[in-house]
C-alpha positions in Angstrom: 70.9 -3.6 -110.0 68.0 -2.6 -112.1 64.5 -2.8 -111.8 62.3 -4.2 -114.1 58.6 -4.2 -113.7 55.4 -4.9 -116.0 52.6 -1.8 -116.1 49.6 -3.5 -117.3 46.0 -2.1 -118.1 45.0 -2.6 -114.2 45.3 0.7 -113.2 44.7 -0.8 -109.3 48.3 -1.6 -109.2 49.9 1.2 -110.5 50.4 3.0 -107.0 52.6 -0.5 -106.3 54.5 0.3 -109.1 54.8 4.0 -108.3 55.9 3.4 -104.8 59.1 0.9 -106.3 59.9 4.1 -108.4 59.5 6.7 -105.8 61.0 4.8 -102.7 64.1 2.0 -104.3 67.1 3.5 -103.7 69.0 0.5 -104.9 68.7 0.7 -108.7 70.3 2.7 -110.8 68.1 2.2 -114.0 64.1 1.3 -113.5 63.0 0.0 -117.2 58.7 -0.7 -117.3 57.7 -2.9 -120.1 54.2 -1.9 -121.2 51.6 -2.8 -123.7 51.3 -0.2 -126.4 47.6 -0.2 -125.4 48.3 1.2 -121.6 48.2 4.7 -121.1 50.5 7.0 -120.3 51.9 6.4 -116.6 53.4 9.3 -114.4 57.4 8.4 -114.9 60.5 9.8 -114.0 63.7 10.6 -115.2 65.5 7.0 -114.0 62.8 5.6 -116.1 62.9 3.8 -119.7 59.8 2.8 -121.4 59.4 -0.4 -123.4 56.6 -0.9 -125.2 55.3 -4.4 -126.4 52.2 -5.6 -128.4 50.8 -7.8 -126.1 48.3 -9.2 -128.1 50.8 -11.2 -130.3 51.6 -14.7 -129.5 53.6 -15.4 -126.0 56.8 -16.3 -128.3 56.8 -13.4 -129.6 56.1 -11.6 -127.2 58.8 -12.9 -125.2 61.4 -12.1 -128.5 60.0 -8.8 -128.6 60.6 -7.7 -124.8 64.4 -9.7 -124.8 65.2 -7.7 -127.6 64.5 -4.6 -126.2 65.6 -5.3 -122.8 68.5 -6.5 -123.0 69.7 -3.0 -124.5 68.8 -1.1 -121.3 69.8 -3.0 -118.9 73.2 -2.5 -116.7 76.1 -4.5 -116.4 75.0 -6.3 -113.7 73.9 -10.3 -113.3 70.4 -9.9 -111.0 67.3 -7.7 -111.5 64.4 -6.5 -109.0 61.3 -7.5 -111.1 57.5 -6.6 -110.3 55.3 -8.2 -111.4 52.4 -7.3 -109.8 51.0 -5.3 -112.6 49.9 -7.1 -115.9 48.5 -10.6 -116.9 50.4 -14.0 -116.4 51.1 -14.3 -120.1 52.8 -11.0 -120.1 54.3 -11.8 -117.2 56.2 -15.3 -118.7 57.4 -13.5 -121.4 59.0 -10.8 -119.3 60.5 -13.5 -116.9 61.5 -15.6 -119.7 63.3 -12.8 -121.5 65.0 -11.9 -118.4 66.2 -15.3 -117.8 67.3 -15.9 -121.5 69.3 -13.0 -121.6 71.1 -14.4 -119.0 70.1 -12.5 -115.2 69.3 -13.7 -112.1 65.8 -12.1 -111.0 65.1 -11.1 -107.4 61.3 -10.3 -107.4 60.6 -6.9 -105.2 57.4 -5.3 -103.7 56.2 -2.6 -101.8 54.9 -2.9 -98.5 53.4 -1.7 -95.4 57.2 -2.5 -94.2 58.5 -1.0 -96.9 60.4 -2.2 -100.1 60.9 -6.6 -99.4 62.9 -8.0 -101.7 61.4 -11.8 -102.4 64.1 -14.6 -103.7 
């Protein structure tokens, strides 16, 4: 499984995100879509950076990220997605991407438990 997560301008949820990165041991490829406007985010080598302009209209927006997406992903039929970074129209566009290209999506977090996996 991969996992997919949005890194939007609110730097406040960016230690979310890192702690995904840092602690998920069950992915094997982590892909962040980002605007182009967000700076640069401390990464690692599992990571793959997509870059959308998220200003355009959700449609395309939503063609933009499916098109680049579905290129990194694995194999496999189900994602971990965050989406606790980003806005809600960003966030459509991701989920509808992922669900058009076809994968199931399993929506993970970080908590004080740990990593919860959310279906």
């Amino acid at each position: 499984m991969d996992l997919v997560a949005f890194l939007g301008n609110d730097k406040e949820n960016w230690g979310q995100i890192t702690a995904l990165i840092n602690k998920i041991k069950e992915c094997d490829k982590i892909v962040l879509v980002k605007d182009k406007e967000t700076k640069e985010f401390p990464s690692n080598e599992k990571c793959i950076i997509i870059e959308i302009d998220s200003k355009r209209s959700l449609t395309e927006i939503k063609k933009e990220i499916h098109d680049k997406i579905k290129r990194e992903l694995s194999e496999d039929f189900e994602v971990a997605l965050s989406i606790v970074s980003g806005s809600g129209k960003e966030h459509m566009a991701l989920i509808s991407a992922l669900l058009s290209i076809p994968v199931g999506v399993r929506f993970v977090a970080y908590t004080k438990e740990g990593i919860e996996f959310f279906n």
